[in-house]
Structure formats: structure tokens, C-alpha cells
ZADO-1210 file (C-alpha; in nm, 4 decimals, padded with zeros to 6 digits):
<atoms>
<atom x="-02.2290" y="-00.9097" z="-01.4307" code="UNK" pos="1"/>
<atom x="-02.4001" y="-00.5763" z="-01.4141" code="UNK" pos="2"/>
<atom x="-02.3863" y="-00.6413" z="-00.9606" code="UNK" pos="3"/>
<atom x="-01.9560" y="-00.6747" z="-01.0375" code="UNK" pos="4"/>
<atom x="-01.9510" y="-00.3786" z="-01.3056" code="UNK" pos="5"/>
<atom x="-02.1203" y="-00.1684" z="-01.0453" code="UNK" pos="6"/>
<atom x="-01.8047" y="-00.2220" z="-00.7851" code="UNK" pos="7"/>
<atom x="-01.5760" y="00.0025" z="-00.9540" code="UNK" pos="8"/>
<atom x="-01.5880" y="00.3809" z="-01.0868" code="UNK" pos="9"/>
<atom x="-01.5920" y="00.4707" z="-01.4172" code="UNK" pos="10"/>
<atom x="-01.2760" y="00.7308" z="-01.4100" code="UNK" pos="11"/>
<atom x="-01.0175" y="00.7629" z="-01.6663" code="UNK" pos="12"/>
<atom x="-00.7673" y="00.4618" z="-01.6166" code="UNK" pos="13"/>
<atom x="-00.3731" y="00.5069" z="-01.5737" code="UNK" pos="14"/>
<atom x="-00.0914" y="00.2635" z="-01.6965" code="UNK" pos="15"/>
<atom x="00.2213" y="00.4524" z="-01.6071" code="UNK" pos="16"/>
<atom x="00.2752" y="00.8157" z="-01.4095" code="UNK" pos="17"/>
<atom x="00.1451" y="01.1164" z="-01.4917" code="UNK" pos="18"/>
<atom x="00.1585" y="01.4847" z="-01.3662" code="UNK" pos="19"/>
<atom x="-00.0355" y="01.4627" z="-01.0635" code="UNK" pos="20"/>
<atom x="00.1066" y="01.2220" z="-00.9305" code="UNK" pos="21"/>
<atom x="00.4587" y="01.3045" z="-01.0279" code="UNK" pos="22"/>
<atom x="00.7360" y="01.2957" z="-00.6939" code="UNK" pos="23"/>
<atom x="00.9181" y="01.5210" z="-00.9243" code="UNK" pos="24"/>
<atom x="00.7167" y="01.7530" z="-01.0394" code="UNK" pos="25"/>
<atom x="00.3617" y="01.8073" z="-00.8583" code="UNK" pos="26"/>
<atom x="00.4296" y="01.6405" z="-00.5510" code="UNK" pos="27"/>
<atom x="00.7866" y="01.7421" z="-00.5263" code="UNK" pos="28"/>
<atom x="00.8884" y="01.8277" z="-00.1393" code="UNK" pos="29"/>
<atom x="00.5258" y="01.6907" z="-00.0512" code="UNK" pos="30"/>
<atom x="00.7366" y="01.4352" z="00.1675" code="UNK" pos="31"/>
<atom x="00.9779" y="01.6466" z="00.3417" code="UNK" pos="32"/>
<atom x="01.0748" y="01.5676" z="00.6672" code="UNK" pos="33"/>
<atom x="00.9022" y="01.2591" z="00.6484" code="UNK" pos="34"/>
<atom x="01.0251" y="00.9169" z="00.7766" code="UNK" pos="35"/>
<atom x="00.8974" y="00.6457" z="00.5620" code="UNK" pos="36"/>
<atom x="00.8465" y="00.2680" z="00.6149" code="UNK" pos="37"/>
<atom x="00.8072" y="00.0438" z="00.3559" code="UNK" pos="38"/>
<atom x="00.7872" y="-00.3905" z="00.3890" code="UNK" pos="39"/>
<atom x="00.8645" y="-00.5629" z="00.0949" code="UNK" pos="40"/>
<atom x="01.1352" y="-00.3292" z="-00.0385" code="UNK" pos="41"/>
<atom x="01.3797" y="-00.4841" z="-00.2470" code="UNK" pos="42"/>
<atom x="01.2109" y="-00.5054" z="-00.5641" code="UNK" pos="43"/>
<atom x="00.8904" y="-00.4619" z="-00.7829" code="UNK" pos="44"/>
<atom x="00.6756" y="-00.2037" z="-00.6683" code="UNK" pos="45"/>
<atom x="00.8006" y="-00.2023" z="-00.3139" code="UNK" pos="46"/>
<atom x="01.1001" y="-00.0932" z="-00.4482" code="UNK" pos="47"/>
<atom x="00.9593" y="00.1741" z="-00.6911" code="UNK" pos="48"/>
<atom x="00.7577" y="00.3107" z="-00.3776" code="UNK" pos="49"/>
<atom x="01.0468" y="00.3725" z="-00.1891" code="UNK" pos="50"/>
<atom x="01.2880" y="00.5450" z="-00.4649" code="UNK" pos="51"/>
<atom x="00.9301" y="00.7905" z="-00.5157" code="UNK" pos="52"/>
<atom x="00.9250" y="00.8942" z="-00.1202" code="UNK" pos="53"/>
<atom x="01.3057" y="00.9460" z="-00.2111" code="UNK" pos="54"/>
<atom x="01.1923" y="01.1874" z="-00.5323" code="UNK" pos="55"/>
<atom x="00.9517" y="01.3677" z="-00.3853" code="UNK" pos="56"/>
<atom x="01.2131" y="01.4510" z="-00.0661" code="UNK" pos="57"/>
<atom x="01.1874" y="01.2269" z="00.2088" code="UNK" pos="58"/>
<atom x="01.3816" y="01.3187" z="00.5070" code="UNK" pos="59"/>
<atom x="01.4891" y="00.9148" z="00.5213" code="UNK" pos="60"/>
<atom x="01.3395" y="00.5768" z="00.3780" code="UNK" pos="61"/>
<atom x="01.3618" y="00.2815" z="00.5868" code="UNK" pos="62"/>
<atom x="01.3541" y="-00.0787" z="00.4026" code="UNK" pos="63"/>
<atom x="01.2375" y="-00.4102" z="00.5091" code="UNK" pos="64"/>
<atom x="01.2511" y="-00.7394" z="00.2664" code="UNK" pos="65"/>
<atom x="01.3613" y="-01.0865" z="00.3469" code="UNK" pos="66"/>
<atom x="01.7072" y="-01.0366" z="00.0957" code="UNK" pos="67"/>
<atom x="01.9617" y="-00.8456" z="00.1849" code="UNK" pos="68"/>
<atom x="02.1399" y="-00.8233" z="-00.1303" code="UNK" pos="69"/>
<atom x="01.8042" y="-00.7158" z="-00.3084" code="UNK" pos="70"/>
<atom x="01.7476" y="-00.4763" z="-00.0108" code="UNK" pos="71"/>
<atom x="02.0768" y="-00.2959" z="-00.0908" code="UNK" pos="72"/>
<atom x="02.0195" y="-00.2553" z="-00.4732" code="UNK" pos="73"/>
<atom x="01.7020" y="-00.0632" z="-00.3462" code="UNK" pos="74"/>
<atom x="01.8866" y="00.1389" z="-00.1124" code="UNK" pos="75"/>
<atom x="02.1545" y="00.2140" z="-00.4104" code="UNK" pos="76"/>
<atom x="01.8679" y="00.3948" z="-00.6231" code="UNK" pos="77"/>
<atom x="01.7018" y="00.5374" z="-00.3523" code="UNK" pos="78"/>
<atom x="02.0848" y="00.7241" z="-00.2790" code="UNK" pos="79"/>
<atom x="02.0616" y="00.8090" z="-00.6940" code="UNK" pos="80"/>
<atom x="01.6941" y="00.9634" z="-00.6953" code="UNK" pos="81"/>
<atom x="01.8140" y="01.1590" z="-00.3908" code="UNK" pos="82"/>
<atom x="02.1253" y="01.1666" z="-00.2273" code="UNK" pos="83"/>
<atom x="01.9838" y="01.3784" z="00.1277" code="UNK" pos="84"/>
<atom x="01.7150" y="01.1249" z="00.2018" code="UNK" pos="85"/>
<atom x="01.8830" y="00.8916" z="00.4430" code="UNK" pos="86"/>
<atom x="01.8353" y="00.5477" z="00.3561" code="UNK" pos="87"/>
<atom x="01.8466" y="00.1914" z="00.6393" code="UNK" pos="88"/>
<atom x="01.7988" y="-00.1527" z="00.5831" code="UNK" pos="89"/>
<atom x="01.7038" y="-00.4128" z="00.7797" code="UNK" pos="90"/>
<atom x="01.5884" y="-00.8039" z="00.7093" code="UNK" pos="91"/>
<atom x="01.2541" y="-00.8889" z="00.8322" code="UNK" pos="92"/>
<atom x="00.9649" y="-01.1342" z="00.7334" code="UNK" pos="93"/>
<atom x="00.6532" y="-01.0095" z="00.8116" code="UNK" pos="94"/>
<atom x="00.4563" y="-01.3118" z="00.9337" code="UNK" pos="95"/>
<atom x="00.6776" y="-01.2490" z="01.2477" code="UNK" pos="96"/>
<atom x="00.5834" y="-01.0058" z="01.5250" code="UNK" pos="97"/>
<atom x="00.9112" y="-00.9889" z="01.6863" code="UNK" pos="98"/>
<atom x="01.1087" y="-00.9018" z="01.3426" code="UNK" pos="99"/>
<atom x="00.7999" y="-00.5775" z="01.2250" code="UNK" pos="100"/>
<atom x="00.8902" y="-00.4769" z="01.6507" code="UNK" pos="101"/>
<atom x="01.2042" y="-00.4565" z="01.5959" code="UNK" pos="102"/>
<atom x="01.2313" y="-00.3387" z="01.2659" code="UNK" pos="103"/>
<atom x="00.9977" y="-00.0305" z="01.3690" code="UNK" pos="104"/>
<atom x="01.2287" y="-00.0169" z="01.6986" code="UNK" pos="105"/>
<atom x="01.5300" y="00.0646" z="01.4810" code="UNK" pos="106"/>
<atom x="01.3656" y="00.2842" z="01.2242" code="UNK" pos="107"/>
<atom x="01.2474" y="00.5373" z="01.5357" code="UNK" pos="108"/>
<atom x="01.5369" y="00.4961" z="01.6690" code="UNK" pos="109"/>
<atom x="01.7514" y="00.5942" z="01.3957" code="UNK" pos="110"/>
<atom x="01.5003" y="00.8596" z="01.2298" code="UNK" pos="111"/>
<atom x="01.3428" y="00.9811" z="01.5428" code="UNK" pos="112"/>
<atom x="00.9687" y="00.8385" z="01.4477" code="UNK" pos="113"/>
<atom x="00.7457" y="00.6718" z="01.1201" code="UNK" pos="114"/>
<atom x="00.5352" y="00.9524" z="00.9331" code="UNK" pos="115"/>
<atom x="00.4005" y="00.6932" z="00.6545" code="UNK" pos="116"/>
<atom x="00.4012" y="00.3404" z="00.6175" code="UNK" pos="117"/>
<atom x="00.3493" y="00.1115" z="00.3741" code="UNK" pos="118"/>
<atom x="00.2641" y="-00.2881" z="00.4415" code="UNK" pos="119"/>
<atom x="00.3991" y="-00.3787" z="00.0573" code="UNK" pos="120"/>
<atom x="00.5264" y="-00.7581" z="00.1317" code="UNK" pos="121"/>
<atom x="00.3021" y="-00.9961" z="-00.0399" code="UNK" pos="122"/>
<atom x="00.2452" y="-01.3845" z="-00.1683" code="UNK" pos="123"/>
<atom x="00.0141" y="-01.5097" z="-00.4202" code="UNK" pos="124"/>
<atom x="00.0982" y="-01.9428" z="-00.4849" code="UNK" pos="125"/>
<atom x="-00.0539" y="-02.1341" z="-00.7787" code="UNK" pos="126"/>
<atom x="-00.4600" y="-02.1097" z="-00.8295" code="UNK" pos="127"/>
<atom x="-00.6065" y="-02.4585" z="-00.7668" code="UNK" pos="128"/>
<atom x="-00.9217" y="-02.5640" z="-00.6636" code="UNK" pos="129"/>
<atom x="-00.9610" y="-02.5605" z="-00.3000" code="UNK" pos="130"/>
<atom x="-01.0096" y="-02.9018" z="-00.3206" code="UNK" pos="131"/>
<atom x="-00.7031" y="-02.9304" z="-00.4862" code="UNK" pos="132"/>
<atom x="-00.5340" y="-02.7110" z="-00.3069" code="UNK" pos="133"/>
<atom x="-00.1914" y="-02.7551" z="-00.0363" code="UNK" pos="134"/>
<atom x="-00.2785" y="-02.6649" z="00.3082" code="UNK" pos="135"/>
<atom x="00.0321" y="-02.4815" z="00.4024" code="UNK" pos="136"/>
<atom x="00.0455" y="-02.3054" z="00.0358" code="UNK" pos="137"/>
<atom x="-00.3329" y="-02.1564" z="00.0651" code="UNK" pos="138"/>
<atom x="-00.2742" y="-02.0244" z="00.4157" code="UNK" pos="139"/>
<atom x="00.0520" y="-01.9124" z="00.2973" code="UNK" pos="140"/>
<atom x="-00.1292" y="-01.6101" z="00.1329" code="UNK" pos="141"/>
<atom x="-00.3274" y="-01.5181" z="00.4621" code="UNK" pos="142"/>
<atom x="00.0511" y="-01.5381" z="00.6560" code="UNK" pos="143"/>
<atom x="00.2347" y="-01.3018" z="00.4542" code="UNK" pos="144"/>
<atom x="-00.0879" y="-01.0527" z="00.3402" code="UNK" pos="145"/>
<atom x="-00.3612" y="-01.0602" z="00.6567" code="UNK" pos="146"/>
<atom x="-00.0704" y="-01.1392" z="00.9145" code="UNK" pos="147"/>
<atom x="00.2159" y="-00.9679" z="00.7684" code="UNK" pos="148"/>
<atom x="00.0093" y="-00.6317" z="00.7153" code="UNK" pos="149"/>
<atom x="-00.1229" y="-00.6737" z="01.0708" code="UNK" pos="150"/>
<atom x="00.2144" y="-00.6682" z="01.2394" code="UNK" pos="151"/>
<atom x="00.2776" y="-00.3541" z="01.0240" code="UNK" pos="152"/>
<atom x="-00.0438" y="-00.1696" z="01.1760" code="UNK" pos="153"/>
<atom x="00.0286" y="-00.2914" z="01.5459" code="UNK" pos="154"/>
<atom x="00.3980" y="-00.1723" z="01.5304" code="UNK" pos="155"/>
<atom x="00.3591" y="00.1297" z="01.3486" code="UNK" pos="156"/>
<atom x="00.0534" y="00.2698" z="01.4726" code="UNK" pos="157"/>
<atom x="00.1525" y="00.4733" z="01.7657" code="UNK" pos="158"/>
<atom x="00.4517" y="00.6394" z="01.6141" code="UNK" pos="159"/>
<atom x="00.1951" y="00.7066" z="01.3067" code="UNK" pos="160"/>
<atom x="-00.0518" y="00.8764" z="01.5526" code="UNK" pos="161"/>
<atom x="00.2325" y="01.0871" z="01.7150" code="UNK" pos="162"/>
<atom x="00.3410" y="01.1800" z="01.3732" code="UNK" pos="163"/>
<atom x="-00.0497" y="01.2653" z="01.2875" code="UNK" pos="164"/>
<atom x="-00.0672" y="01.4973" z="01.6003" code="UNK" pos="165"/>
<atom x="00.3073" y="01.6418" z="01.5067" code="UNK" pos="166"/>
<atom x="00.2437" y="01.7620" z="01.1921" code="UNK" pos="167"/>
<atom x="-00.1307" y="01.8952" z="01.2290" code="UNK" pos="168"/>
<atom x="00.0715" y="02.1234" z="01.4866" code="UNK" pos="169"/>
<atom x="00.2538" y="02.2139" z="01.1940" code="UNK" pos="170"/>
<atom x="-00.0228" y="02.2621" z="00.9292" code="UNK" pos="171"/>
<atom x="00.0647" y="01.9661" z="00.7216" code="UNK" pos="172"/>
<atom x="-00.0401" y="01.5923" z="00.7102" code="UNK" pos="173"/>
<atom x="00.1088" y="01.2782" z="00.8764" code="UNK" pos="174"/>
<atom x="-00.0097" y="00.9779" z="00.9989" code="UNK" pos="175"/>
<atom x="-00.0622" y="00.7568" z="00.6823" code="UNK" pos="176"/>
<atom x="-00.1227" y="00.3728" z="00.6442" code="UNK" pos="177"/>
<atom x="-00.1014" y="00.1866" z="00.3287" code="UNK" pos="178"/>
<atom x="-00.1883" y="-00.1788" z="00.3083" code="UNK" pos="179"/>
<atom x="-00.1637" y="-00.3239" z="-00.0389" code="UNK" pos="180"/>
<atom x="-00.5083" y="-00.4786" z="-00.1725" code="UNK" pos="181"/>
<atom x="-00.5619" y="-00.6098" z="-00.4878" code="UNK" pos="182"/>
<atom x="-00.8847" y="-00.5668" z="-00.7657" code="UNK" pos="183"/>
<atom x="-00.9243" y="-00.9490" z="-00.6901" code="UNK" pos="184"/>
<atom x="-01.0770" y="-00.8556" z="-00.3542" code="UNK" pos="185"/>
<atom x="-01.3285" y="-00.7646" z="-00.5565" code="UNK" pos="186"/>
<atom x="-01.3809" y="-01.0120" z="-00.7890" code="UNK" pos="187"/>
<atom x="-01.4573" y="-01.4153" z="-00.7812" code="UNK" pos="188"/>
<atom x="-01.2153" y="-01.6091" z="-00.9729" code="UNK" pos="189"/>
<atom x="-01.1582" y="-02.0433" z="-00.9867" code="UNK" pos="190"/>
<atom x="-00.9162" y="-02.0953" z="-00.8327" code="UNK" pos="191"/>
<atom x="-00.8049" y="-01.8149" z="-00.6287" code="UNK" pos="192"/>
<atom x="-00.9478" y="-01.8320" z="-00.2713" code="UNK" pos="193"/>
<atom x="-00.6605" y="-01.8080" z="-00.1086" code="UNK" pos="194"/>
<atom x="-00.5322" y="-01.4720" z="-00.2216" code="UNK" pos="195"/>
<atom x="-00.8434" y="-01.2881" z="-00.3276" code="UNK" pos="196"/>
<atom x="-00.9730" y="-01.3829" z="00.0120" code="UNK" pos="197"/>
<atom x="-00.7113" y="-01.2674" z="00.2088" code="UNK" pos="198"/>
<atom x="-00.7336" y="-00.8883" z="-00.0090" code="UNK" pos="199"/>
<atom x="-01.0714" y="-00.9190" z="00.0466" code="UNK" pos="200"/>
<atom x="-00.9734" y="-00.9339" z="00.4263" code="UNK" pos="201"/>
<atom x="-00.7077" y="-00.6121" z="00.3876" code="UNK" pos="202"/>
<atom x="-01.0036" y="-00.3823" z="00.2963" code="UNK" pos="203"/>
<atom x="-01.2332" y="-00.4722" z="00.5952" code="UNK" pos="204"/>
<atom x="-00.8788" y="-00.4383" z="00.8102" code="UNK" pos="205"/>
<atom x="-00.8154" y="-00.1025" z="00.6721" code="UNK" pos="206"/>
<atom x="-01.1927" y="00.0220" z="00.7700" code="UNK" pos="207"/>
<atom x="-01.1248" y="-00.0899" z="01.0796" code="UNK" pos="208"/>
<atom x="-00.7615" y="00.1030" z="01.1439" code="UNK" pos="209"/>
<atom x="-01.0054" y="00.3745" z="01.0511" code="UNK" pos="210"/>
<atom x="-01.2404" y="00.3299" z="01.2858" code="UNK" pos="211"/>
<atom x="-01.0303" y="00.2468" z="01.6125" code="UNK" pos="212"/>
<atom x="-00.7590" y="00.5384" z="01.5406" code="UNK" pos="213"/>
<atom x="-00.9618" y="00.7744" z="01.3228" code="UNK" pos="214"/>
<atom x="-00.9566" y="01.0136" z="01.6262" code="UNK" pos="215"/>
<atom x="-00.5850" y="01.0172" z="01.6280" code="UNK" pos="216"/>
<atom x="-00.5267" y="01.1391" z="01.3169" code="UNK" pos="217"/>
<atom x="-00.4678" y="00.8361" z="01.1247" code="UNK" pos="218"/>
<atom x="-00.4958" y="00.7967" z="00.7314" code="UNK" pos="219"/>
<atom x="-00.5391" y="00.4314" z="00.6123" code="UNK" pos="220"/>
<atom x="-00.6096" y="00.3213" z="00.2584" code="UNK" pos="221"/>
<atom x="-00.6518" y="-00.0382" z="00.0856" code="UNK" pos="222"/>
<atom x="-00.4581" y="00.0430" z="-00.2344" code="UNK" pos="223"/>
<atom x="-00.4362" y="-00.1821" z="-00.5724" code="UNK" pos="224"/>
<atom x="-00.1540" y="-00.1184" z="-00.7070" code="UNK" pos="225"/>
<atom x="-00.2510" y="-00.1999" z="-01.0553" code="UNK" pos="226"/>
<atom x="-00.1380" y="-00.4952" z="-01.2298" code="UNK" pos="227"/>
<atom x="00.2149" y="-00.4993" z="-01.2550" code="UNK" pos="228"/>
<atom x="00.4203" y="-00.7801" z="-01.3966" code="UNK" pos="229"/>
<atom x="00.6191" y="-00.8540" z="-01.1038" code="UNK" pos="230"/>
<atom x="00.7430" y="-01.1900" z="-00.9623" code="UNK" pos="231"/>
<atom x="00.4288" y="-01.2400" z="-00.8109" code="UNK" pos="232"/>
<atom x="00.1606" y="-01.1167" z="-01.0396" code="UNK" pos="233"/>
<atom x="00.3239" y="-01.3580" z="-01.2827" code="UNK" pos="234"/>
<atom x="00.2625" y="-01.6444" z="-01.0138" code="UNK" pos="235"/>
<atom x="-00.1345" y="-01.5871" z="-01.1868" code="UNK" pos="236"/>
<atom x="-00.2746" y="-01.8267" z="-01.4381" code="UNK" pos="237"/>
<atom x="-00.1156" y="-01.7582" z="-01.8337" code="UNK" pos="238"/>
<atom x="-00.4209" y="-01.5886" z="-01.8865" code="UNK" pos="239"/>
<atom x="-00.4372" y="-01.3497" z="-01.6715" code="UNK" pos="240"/>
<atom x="-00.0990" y="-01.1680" z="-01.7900" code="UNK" pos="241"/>
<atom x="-00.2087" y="-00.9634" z="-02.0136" code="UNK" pos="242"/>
<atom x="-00.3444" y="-00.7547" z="-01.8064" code="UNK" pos="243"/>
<atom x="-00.0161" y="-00.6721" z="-01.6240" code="UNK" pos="244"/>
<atom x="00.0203" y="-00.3660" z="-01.8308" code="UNK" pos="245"/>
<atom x="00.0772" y="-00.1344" z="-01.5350" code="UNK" pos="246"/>
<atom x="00.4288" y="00.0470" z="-01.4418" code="UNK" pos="247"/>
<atom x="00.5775" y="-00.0341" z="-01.0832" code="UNK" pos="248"/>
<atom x="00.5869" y="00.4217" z="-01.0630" code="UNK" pos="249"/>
<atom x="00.2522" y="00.4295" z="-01.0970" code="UNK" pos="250"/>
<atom x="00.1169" y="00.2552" z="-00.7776" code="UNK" pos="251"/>
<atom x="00.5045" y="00.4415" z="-00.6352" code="UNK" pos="252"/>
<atom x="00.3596" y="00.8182" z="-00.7213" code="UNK" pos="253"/>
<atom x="-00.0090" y="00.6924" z="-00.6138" code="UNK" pos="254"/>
<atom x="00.1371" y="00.6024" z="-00.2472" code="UNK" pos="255"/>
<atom x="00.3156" y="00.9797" z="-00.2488" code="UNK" pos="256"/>
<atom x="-00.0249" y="01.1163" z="-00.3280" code="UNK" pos="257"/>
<atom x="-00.1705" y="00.9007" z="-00.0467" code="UNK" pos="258"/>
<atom x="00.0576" y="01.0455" z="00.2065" code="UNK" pos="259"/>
<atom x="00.0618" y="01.3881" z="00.0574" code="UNK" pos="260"/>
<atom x="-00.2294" y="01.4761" z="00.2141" code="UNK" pos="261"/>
<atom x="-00.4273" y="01.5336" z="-00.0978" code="UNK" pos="262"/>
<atom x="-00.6539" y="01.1852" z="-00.0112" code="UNK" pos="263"/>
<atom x="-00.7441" y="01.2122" z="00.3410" code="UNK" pos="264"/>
<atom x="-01.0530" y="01.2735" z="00.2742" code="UNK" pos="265"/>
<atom x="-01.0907" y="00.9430" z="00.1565" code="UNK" pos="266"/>
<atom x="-00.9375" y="00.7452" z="00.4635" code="UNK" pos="267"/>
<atom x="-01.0322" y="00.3775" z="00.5391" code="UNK" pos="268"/>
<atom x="-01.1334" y="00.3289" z="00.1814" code="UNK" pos="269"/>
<atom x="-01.0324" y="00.1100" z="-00.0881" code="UNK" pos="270"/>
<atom x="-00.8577" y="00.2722" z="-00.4048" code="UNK" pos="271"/>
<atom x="-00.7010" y="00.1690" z="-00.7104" code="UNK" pos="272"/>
<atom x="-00.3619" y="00.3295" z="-00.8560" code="UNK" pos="273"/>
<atom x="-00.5619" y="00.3271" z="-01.2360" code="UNK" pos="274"/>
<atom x="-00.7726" y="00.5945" z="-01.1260" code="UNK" pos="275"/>
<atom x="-00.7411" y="00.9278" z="-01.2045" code="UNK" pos="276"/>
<atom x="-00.6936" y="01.1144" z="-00.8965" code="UNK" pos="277"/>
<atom x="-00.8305" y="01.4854" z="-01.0188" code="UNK" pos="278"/>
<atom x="-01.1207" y="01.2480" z="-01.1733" code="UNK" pos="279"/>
<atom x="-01.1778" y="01.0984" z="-00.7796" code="UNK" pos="280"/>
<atom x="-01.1173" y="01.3899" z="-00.5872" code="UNK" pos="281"/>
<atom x="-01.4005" y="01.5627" z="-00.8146" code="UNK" pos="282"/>
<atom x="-01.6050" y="01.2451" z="-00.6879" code="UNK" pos="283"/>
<atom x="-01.4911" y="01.3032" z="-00.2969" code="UNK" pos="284"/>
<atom x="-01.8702" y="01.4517" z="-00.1790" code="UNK" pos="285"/>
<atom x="-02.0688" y="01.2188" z="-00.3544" code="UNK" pos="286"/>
<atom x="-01.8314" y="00.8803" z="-00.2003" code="UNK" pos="287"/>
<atom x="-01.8686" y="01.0288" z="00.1267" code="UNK" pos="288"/>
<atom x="-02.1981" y="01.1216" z="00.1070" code="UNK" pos="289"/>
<atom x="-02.3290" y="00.7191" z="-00.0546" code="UNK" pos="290"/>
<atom x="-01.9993" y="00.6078" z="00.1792" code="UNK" pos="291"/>
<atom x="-01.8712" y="00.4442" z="-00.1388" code="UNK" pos="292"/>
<atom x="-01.5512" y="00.1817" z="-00.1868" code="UNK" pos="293"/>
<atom x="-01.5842" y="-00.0396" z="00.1512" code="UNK" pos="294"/>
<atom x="-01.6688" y="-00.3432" z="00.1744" code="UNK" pos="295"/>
<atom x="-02.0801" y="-00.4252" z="00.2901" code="UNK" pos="296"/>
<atom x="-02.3041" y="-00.6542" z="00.1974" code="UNK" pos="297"/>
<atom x="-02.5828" y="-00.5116" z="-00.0812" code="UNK" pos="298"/>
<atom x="-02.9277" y="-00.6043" z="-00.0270" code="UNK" pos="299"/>
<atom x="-03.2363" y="-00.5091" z="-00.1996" code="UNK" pos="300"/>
<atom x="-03.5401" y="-00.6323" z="-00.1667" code="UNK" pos="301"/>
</atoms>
């Protein structure tokens, strides 16, 4: 028990947003100008995401989900928390590479480029053994989370390096990757191979988005979003739900912090939402230093 405690810092824990992470209030304007895209947008914390990049003054959010209809309730708040940040839609699933292309395709082509972007669209099925377990259901989870965040980084990544380079010229930030992890990357539950696994697999793919494009200016994090009582973190065992006690606007204003530029020190690392963030930045020398929150093997003799 005492090897698991040891995975995770001991920092002041969040359930809902608070000042520093506030679109409105602290990082207000922190996204103008900006061009954000955002999988998985028509509800939960997908959706919350994209009505923050909206509060905190987006120059235009672009939306990806696999309903229309849901898609366009989003793009109704996002018009509410701001009317001047432009708002498009399109359908896409992101298990396929042709639909992220062309998704990305329209996006630049309508905004003029992708500043931030967020691989939000997710799938967790039923925990069963994995001898128990449906074939097409457990790799189900490595489709939509491994694959479907890949397609994001492969599609987005040039137009995030250009924005990197753009707004360095500029004295400000750009460039940023999120890919949404999960605490059960870190832990080892019955049952729940599948989709622990494949956040398990998000971290390591994050490092390495770090390492290939570090030199072009590019920000990537592994974020947990907390646990939020969504569709899908209700697809976990009865057990388990009591510890959905998070708000969707607190992994939202997390992301906007993310992409504010306040975090890049802490690039190609995996973070929670529940942190504090004045708590972590404190810590920012001493992770760097012990190159803390990745994913290695620990050995001692």
C-alpha cells in the first residue's frame, strides 16, 4: 500500500473551481486569440471545457462529438458564456483517422490554425474479469482512448507547433496538448484492464509528444479530470460512485490553466485537476529536479 500511496502528492484536494483557476476571474483573457479544439464536446466535461476556453476569451472553440444534436446544445452555451468567441461544429469519431484529418482541416481552415487541443472523447464498458471479458468491448477502450487520442496528436500537431513558434514571437504561450488520463492509470483494480490500461498507455504517449516535439514548442499533459459523475464514470462498478464528487468546471478551469501558460513547466507530465495548482507550482523545482509524475519502473535493491 505504502509503494501506491507514494504515487500521488500530498497537496490540498479540489472538488469544484476555485480562484486560480477561475476563466472569469484569474485567468480571464488568458485565452485570447486562441483557437481551441476539443473531441468529445457535447456533454460532461468535454462540454464544460469548451464553455471555460469560451469564459476566459477564446478567439473561437471548435467542437467534435459523435451527436449532433448534443454538439449544438454545447455550442448554444458556449454563444451564452461569450457571445465573440466563434463557435463550429463538426461530427467525428475519433477511432477514425480520416474524420480527426478532416475535422482539424476545417477548424484551420475556418479559424486560421489550432492554439490548444484537447483529446476529451472517451469509453470505459463494464469491469469483468479478463477472462470474462468481450473481445470487441475490452479493446473498445484502447479504440476510442489510445487510438482516438492518437489521431488527435497526429492531426493537430503541426498547427500546434506553428502556433507554439507564433506566439513565443509574441511573448505569450501556445502550443498545448491535453490528453485525458485517469487516476486508474495509476492504480490496479479487478476488473478493469481494459480502461486503466489504456490511461496507463495515455501517460507514456504524452511523455513521448514531449520528447519528439519538445523542441518545437509543444506543451503536453496527461490530465485526470477528477471523478466526475458523467455517463461514463457511472459505467464503474456501484461502488466506486461515491467518489464521483468532482464538478465537470473543475477539470474545465484546470485545462485553461494548462494552456495559460502557467504549467509549462511541467510538460509531458501527468496531473490531476484535485490538485491545488499554487500548492504544485510551489513543488515545480523539486518534480523537475526527482523528474516526478511519469511513468518508470521503481527498483530498489
Amino acid at each position: 500500500m505504502s509503494s501506491i500511496q507514494s504515487q500521488f502528492l500530498d497537496l490540498t484536494a479540489h472538488h469544484s473551481r476555485y480562484k486560480a483557476i477561475d476563466p472569469k476571474s484569474a485567468l480571464k483573457d488568458s485565452a485570447r486569440e486562441k483557437v481551441i479544439f476539443i473531441t468529445g464536446a457535447s456533454r460532461g466535461i468535454g462540454q464544460a471545457t469548451a464553455v471555460a476556453f469560451a469564459e476566459a476569451s477564446a478567439s473561437a472553440v471548435y467542437l467534435t462529438a459523435r451527436s449532433e444534436d448534443a454538439l449544438e446544445a454545447t455550442r448554444a452555451l458556449v454563444r451564452r458564456a461569450n457571445p465573440e468567441t466563434q463557435c463550429a461544429c463538426s461530427i467525428c469519431d475519433v477511432t477514425s483517422a480520416a474524420a480527426v484529418e478532416a475535422a482539424v482541416g476545417d477548424c484551420v481552415a475556418r479559424f486560421g490554425g489550432i492554439d490548444a487541443a484537447d483529446a476529451n472523447a472517451g469509453y470505459l464498458g463494464p469491469w469483468v474479469k479478463i477472462g470474462e471479458s468481450n473481445p470487441e468491448s475490452w479493446w473498445r477502450n484502447w479504440e476510442v482512448n489510445v487510438r482516438g487520442a492518437y489521431h488527435v496528436i497526429r492531426f493537430t500537431l503541426p498547427h500546434l507547433a506553428q502556433s507554439a513558434k507564433r506566439r513565443a514571437a509574441e511573448g505569450r504561450s501556445g502550443g498545448h496538448l491535453i490528453l485525458i488520463s485517469s487516476v486508474g492509470a495509476q492504480l490496479l483494480m479487478p476488473g478493469a484492464s481494459d480502461y486503466q490500461t489504456s490511461k496507463h498507455a495515455i501517460n507514456r504517449l504524452c511523455e513521448f509528444v514531449q520528447v519528439d516535439y519538445d523542441h518545437d514548442g509543444i506543451k503536453c499533459f496527461a490530465l485526470h479530470p477528477g471523478g466526475v459523475s458523467t455517463e461514463l464514470g457511472r459505467n464503474m462498478p456501484q461502488a466506486l460512485h461515491a467518489y464521483l464528487v468532482d464538478d465537470s468546471e473543475l477539470s474545465a478551469g484546470f485545462a485553461v490553466w494548462l494552456c495559460s501558460g502557467k504549467a509549462d513547466w511541467a510538460k509531458g507530465r501527468y496531473l490531476s485537476a484535485n490538485w491545488d495548482v499554487g500548492e504544485l507550482t510551489a513543488l515545480a523545482e523539486k518534480i523537475l529536479q526527482d523528474d516526478l509524475l511519469v511513468n518508470r519502473l521503481r527498483a530498489k535493491a
